[in-house]
ZALO-848551 format. One line per field, with one value per residue (C-alpha): residue number from 1; residue in three letters; x, y, z. Coordinates in steps of 0.1 Angstrom, whole numbers, plus 5000, padded with zeros to 4 digits. Example, Ala and Ser with C-alpha at 12.3 -4.5 7.8 and 13.67 -1.06 7.14 Angstrom:
pos <- [1 | 2] .
code <- [ALA | SER] .
xx <- [5123 | 5137] .
yy <- [4955 | 4989] .
zz <- [5078 | 5071] .
***
This chain:
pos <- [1 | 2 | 3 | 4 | 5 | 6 | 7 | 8 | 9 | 10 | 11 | 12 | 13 | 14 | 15 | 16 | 17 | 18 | 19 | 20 | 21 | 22 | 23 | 24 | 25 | 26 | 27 | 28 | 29 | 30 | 31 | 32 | 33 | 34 | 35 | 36 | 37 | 38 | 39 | 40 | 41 | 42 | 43 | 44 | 45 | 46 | 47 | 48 | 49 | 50 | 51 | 52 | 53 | 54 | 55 | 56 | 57 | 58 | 59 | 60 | 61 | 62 | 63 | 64 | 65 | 66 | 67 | 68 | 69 | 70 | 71 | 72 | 73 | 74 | 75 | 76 | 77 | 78 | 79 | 80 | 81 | 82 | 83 | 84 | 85 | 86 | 87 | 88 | 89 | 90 | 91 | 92 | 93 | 94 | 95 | 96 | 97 | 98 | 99 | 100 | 101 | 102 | 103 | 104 | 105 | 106 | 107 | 108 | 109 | 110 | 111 | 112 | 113 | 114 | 115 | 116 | 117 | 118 | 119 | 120 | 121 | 122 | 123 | 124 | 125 | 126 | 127 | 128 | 129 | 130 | 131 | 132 | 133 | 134 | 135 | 136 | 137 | 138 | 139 | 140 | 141 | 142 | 143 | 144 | 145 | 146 | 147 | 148 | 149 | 150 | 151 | 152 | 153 | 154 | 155 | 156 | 157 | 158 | 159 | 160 | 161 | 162 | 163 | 164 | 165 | 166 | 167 | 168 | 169 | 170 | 171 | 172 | 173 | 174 | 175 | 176 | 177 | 178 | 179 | 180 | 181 | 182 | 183 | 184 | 185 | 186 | 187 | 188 | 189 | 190 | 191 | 192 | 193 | 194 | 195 | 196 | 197 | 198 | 199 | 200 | 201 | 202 | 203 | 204 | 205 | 206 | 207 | 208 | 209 | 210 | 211 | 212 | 213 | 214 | 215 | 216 | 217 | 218 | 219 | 220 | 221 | 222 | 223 | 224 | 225 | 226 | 227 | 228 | 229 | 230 | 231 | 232 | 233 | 234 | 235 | 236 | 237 | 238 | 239 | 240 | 241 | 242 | 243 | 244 | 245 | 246 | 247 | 248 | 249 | 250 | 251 | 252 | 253 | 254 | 255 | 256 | 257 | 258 | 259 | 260 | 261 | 262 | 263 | 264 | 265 | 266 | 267 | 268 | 269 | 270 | 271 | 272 | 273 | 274 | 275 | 276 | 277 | 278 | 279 | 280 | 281 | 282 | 283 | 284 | 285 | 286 | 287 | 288 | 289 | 290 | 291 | 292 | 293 | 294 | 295 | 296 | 297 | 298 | 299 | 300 | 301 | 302 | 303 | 304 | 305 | 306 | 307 | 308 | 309 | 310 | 311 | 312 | 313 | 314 | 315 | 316 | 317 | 318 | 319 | 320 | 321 | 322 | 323 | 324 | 325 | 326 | 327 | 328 | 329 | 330 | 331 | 332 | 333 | 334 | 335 | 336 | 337 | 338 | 339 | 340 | 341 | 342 | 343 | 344 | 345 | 346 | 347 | 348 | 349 | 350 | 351 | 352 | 353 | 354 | 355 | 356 | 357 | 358 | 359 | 360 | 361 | 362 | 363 | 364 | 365 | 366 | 367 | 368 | 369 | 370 | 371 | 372 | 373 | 374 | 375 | 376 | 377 | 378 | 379 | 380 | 381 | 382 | 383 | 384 | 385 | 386 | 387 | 388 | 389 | 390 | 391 | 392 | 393 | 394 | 395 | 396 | 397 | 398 | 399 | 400 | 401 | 402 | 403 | 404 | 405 | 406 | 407 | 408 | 409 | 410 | 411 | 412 | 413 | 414 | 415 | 416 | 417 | 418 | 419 | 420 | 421 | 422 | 423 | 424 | 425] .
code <- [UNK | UNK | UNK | UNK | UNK | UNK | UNK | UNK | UNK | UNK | UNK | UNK | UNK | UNK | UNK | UNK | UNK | UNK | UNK | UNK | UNK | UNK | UNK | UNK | UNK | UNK | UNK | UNK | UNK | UNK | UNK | UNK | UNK | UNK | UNK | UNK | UNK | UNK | UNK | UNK | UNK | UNK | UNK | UNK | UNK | UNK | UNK | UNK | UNK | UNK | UNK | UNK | UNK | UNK | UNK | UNK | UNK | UNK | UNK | UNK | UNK | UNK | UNK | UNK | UNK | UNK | UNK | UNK | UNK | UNK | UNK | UNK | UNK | UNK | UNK | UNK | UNK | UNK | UNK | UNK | UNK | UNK | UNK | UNK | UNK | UNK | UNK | UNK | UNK | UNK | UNK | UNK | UNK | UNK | UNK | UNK | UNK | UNK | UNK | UNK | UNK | UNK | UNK | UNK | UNK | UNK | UNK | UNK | UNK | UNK | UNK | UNK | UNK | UNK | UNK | UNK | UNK | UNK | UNK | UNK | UNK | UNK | UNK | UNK | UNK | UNK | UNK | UNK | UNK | UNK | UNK | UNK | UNK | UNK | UNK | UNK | UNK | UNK | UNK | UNK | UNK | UNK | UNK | UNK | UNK | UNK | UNK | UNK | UNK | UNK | UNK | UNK | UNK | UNK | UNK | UNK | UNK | UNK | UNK | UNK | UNK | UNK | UNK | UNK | UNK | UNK | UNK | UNK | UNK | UNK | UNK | UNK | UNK | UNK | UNK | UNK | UNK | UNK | UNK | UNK | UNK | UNK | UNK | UNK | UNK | UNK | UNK | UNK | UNK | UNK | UNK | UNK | UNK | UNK | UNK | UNK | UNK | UNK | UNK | UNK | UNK | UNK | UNK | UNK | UNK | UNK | UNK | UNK | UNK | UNK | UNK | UNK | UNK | UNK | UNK | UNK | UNK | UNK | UNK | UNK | UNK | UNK | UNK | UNK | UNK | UNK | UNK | UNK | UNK | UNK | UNK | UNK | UNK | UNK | UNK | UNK | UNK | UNK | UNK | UNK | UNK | UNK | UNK | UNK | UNK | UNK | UNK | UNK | UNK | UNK | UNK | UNK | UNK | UNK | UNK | UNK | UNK | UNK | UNK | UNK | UNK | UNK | UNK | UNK | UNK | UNK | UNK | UNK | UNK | UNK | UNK | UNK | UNK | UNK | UNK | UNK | UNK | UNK | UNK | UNK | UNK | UNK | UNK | UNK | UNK | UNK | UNK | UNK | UNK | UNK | UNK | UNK | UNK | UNK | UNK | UNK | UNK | UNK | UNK | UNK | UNK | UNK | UNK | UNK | UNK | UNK | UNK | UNK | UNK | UNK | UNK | UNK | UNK | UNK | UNK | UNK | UNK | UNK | UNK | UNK | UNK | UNK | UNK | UNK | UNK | UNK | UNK | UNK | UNK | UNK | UNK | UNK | UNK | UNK | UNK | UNK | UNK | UNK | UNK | UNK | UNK | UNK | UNK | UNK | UNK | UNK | UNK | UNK | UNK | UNK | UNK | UNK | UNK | UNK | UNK | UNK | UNK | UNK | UNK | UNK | UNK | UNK | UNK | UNK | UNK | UNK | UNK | UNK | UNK | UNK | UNK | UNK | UNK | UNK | UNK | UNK | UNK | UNK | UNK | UNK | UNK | UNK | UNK | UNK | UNK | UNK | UNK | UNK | UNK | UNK | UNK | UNK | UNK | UNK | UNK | UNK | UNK | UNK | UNK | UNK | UNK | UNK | UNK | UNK | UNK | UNK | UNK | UNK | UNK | UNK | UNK | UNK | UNK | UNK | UNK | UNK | UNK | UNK | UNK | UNK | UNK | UNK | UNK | UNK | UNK] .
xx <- [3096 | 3077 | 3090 | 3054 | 3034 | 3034 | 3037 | 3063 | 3100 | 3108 | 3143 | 3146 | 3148 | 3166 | 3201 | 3188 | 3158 | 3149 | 3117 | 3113 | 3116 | 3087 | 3069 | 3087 | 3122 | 3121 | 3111 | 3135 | 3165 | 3157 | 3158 | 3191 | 3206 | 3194 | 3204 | 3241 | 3241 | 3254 | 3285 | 3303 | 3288 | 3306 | 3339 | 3343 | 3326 | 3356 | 3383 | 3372 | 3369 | 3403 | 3425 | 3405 | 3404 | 3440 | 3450 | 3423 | 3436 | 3472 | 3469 | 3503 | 3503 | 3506 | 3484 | 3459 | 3460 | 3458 | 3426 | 3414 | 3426 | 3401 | 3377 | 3377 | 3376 | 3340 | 3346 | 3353 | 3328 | 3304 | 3305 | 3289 | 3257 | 3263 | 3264 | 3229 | 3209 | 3212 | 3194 | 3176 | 3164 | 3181 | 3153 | 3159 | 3192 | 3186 | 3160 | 3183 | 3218 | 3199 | 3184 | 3217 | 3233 | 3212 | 3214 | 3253 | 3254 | 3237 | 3255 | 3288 | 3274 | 3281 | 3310 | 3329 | 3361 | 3385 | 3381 | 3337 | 3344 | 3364 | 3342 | 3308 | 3321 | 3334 | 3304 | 3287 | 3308 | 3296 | 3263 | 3270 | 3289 | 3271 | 3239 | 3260 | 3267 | 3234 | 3219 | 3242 | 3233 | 3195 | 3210 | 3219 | 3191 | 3163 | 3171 | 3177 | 3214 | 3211 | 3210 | 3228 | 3260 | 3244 | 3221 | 3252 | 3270 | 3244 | 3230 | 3274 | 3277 | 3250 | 3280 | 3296 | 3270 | 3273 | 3305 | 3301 | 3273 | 3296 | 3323 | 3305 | 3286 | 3314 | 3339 | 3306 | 3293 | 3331 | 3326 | 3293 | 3292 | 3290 | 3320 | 3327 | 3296 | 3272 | 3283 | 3267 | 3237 | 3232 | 3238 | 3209 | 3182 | 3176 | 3183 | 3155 | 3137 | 3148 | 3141 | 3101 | 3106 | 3118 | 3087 | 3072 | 3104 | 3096 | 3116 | 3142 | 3123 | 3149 | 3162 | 3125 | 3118 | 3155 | 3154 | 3121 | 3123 | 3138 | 3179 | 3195 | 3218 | 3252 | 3284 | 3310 | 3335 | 3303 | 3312 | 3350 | 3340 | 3324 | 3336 | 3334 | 3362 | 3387 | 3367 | 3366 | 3396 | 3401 | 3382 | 3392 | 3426 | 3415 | 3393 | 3419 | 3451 | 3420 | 3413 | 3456 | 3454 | 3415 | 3412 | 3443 | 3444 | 3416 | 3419 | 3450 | 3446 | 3435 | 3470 | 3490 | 3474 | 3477 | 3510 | 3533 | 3517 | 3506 | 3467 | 3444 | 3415 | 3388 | 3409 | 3409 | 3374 | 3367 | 3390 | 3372 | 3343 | 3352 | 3368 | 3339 | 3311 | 3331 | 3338 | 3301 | 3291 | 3319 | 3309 | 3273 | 3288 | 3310 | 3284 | 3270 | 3303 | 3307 | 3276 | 3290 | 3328 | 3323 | 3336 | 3370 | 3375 | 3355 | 3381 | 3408 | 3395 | 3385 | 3419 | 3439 | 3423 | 3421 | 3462 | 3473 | 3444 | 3458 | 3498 | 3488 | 3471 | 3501 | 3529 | 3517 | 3517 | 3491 | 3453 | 3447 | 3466 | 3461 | 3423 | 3421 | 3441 | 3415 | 3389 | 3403 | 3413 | 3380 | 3362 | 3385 | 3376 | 3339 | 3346 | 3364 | 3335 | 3311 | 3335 | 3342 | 3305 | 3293 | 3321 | 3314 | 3272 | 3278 | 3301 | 3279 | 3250 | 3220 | 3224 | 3257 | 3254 | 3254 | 3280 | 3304 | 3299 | 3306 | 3341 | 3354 | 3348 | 3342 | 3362 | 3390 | 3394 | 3390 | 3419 | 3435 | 3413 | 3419 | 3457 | 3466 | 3455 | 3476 | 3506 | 3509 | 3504 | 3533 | 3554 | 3548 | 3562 | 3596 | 3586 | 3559 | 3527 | 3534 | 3561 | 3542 | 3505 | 3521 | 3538 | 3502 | 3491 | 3505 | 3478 | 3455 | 3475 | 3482 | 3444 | 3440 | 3463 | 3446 | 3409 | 3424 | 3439 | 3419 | 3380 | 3354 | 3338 | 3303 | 3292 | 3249 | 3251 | 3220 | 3224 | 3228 | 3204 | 3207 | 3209 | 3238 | 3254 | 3277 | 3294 | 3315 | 3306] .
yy <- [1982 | 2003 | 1990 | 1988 | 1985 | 1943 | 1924 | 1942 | 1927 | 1899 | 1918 | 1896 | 1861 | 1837 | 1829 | 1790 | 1805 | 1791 | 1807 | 1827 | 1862 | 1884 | 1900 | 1933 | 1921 | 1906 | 1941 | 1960 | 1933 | 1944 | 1983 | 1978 | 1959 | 1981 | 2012 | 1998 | 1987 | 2026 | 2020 | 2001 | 2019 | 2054 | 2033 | 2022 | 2052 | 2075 | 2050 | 2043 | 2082 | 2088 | 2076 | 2106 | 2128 | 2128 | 2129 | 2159 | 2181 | 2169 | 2153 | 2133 | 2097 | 2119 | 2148 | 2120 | 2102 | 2135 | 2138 | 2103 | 2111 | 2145 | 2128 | 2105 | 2127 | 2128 | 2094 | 2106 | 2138 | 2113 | 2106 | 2138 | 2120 | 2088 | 2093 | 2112 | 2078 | 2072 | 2106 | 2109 | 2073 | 2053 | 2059 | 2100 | 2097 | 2068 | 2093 | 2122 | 2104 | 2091 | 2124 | 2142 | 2119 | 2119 | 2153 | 2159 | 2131 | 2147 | 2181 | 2165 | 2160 | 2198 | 2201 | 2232 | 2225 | 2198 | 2221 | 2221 | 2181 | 2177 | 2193 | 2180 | 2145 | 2148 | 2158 | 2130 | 2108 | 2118 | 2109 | 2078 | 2065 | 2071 | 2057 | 2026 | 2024 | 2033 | 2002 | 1976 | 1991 | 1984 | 1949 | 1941 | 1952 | 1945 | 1901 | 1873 | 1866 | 1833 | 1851 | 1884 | 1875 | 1860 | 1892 | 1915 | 1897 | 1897 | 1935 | 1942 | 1919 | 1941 | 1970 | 1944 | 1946 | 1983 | 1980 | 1952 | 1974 | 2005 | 1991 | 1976 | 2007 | 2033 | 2024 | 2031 | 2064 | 2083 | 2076 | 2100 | 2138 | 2141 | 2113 | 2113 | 2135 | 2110 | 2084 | 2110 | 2117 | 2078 | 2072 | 2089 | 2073 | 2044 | 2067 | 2087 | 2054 | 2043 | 2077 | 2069 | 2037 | 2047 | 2058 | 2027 | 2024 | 2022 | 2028 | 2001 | 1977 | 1976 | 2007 | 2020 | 1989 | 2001 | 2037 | 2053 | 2072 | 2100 | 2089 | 2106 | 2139 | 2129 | 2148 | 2146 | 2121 | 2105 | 2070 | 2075 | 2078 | 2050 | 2009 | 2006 | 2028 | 2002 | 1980 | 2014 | 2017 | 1982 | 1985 | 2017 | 1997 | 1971 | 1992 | 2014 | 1990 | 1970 | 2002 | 2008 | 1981 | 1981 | 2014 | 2014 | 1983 | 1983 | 2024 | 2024 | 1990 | 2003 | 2027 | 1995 | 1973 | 2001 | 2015 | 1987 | 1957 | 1975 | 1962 | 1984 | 2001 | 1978 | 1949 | 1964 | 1970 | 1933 | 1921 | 1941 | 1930 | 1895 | 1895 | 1915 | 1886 | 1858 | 1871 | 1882 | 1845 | 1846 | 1880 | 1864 | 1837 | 1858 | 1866 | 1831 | 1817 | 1839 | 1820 | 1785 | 1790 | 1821 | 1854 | 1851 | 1816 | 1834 | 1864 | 1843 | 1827 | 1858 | 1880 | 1857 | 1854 | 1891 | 1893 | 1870 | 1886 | 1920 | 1905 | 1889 | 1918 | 1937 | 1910 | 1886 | 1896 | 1888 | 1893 | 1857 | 1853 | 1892 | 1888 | 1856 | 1873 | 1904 | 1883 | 1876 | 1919 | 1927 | 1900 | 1911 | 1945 | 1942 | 1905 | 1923 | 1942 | 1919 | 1909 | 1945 | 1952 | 1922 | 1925 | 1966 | 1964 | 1930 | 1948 | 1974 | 1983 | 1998 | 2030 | 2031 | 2013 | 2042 | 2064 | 2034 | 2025 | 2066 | 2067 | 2032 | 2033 | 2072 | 2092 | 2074 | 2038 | 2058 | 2079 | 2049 | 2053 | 2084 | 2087 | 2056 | 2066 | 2099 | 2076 | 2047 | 2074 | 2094 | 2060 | 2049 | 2079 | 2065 | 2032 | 2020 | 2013 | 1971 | 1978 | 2007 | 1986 | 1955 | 1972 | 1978 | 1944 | 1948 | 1962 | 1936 | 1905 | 1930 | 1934 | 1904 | 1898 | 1920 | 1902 | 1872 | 1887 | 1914 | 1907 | 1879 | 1858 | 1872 | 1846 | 1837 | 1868 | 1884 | 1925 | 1942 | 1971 | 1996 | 1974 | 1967 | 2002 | 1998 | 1967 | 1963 | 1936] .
zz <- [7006 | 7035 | 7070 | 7078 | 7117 | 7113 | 7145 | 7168 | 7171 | 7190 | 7200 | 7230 | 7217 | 7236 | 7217 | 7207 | 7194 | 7157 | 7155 | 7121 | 7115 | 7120 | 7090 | 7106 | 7111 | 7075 | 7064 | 7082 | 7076 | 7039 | 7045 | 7065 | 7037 | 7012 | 7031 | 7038 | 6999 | 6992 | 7019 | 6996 | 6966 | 6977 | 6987 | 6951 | 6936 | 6949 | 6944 | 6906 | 6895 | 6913 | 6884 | 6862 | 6885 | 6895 | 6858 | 6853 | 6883 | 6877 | 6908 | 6922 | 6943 | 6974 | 6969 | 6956 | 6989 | 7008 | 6989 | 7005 | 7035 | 7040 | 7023 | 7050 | 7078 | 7076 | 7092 | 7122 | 7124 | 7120 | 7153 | 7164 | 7149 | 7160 | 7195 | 7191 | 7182 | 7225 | 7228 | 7199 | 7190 | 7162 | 7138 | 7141 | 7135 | 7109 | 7095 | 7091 | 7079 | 7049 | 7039 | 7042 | 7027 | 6998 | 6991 | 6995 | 6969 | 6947 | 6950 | 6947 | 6908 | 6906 | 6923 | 6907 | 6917 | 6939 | 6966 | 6967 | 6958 | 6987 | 7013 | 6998 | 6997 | 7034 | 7046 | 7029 | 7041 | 7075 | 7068 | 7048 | 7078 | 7102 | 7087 | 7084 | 7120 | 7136 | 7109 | 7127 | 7164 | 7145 | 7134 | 7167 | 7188 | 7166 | 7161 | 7183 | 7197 | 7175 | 7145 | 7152 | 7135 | 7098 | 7102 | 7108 | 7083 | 7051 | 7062 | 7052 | 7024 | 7008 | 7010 | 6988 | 6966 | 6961 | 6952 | 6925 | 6908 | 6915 | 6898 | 6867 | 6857 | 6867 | 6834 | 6812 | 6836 | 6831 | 6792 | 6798 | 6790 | 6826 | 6832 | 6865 | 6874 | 6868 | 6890 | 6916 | 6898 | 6893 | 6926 | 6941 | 6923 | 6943 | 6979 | 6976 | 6969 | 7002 | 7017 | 7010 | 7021 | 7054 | 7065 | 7083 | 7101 | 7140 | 7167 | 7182 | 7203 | 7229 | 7226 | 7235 | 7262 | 7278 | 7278 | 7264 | 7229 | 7241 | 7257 | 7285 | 7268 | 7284 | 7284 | 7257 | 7278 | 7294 | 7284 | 7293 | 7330 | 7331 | 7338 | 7300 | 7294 | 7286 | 7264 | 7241 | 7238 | 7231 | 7202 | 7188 | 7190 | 7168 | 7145 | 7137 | 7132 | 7104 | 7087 | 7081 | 7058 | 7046 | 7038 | 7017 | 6998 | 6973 | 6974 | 6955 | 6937 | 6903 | 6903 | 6914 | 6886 | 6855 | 6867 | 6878 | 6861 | 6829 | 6832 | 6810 | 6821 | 6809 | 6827 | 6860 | 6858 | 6851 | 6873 | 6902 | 6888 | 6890 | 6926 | 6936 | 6926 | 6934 | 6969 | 6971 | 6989 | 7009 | 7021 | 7030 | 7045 | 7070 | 7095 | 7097 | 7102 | 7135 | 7143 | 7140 | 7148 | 7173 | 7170 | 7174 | 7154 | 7132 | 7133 | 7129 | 7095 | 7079 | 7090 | 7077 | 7045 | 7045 | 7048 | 7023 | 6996 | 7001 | 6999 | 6971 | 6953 | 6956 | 6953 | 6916 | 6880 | 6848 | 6852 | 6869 | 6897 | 6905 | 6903 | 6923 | 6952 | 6947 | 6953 | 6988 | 6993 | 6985 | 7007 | 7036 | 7036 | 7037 | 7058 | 7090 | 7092 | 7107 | 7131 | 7147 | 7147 | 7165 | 7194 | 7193 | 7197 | 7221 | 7242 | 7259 | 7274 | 7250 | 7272 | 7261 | 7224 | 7201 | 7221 | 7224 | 7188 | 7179 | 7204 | 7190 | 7155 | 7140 | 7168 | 7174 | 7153 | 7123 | 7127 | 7110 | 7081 | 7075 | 7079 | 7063 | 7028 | 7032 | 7048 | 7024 | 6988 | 7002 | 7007 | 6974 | 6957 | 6976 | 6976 | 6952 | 6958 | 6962 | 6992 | 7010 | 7001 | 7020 | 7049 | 7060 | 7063 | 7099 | 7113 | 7107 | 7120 | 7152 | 7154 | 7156 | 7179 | 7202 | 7194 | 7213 | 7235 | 7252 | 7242 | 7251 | 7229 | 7224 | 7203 | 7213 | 7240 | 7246 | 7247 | 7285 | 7292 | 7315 | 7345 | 7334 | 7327 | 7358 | 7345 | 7316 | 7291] .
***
């Protein structure tokens, strides 16, 4: 699957083009998905082993969430690397996150302890995340404005993916003499495939046409001094009010389903499994329907679906009507995603891309990701995990809310360059 020298990018295609795909952008629209494949993999790989492991260390609801919640700071550190890909070049950055994030994966296998878990799993976090971001500044840079949104979308949906495989094979990995181990050890495998792979990857087109391979080092507030100011906090708004509810509600699912509506193990696995490949084309769909509808039609179709999955989820009893809502939970979580990442690399200038993406989404939108999980556990110990689960549902219909409200509709818009660094989007 080498991304190979073929015929360079056309990264500039007007946004009615139709033309094909170049042998290079199919290429590297496969690396991309299969790089963002282990996103959702490592979502559903620590919310599967966190039943066991919370029964192993004696863990309770709260200290389990706590757990999430460090976890997931490596969320936001991530943005010390994300902001690098305007300095160092996405590939370099791309390069690295994949390498690191193989090999912290791998550790976590021999993890002696919650504490070295914790730590090694934060720091791959960092990695993990911020591979993911820098692959949809790629998404968007590399295809034409026509096709940004299905190419956004499917490059996500294959998160999706790696978390249908993650949560078939984990109920048979735990059952290992490694158990929860060797969903690590498993997990590798097919990175350090893509770490070989990797190698024919080139540069961004326009990242390289706009600023050279080598970005301008700014300060650490650069971007905050600058007209686009506003539009990141925007952003970090809506980012972080999504994650209250996204990071939380398939996260505690598997407690909500065994604990309060008695579901056994082996049906919680199949009813993931089941939402998770039943959503699967609606999580294909999501990027080309920002295509046809726009982005914030588009929004409004897949937020809303999002909420009532997730109320659902946390609201019916019996395996059927709990797994058909599921189906909706999960496809909201990975659904949203193409949404925020379309408005957050259409937004700004490709001077600016990677250090907007970093501020919005890892420095300060994910503060809601990683308090939330924290926040809602501790609720449920009062409240249960159905009242405290639905509560959070708020932050997506206000995030919504402020999609209409504040931003543009990007939908066919052709990405700024540094002539248009002064200017917001």
């Amino acid at each position: 699957m080498s991304v190979g020298p073929d015929a360079p990018a056309s990264s500039n295609a007007p946004a009615s083009s139709n033309a094909p795909l170049s042998a290079y952008q199919k290429k590297l629209f496969v690396f991309l998905s299969v790089a963002t494949f282990f996103e959702g993999y490592d979502f559903f790989a620590l919310t599967q082993i966190l039943p066991e492991l919370s029964r192993e260390l004696g863990l309770s609801k709260s200290e389990g969430g706590a757990l999430v919640s460090f976890i997931n700071v490596g969320t936001v550190v991530a943005y010390l690397l994300v902001r690098r890909a305007d300095h160092w070049g996405r590939k370099r950055v791309l390069t690295l996150t994949i390498a690191g994030y193989t090999l912290l994966t791998f550790l976590t296998g021999f993890s002696p302890n919650i504490a070295t878990f914790a730590v090694l799993q934060l720091a791959a976090r960092m990695f993990l995340i911020a591979e993911w971001a820098v692959s949809m500044v790629y998404a968007a840079e590399e295809f034409p404005a026509a096709r940004r949104g299905m190419v956004i979308g499917v490059i996500q949906a294959f998160a999706s993916l790696g978390s249908i495989v993650c949560a078939g094979v984990v109920p048979f990995l735990i059952k290992t003499p490694y158990g929860w181990r060797s969903v690590y050890f498993v997990g590798i495998v097919p990175l350090v495939i893509l770490g070989f792979a990797r190698r024919g990857l080139r540069e961004s087109s326009r990242f390289a046409a706009d600023v050279g391979e080598r970005g301008e080092l700014r300060s650490f507030t650069h971007i905050l001094g600058t007209p686009h100011r506003r539009r990141v906090l925007e952003l970090a708004a809506i980012w972080g009010l999504t994650y209250v509810c996204t990071q939380t509600a398939i996260t505690f699912w598997k407690f909500f389903a065994t604990e309060d509506r008695g579901l056994s193990e082996g049906e919680v696995g199949l009813a993931i499994t089941i939402a998770a490949l039943i959503s699967m084309p609606l999580v294909f769909y999501s990027g080309r329907l920002l295509d046809v509808l726009g982005r914030k039609r588009g929004a409004l179709v897949i937020y809303a679906l999002t909420v009532l999955g997730v109320v659902g989820s946390y609201t019916f009893s019996g395996f059927w009507p709990l797994t058909l809502s599921l189906i909706f939970g999960i496809f909201g979580v990975s659904g949203v995603l193409p949404v925020l990442n379309a408005f957050t690399a259409e937004l700004f200038p490709t001077s600016l891309r990677g250090d907007a993406f970093a501020w919005a989404n890892n420095l300060l939108g994910r503060v809601g990701y990683v308090v939330a999980p924290a926040i809602v556990a501790t609720a449920a110990d009062s409240f249960g995990w159905a009242a405290s689960v639905r509560l959070s549902t708020l932050g997506p219909v206000l995030a919504l809310l402020l999609i209409f409200v504040l931003l543009p509709e990007t939908r066919g818009r052709e990405l700024g360059g540094p002539q248009s660094a002064g200017k917001p989007d």
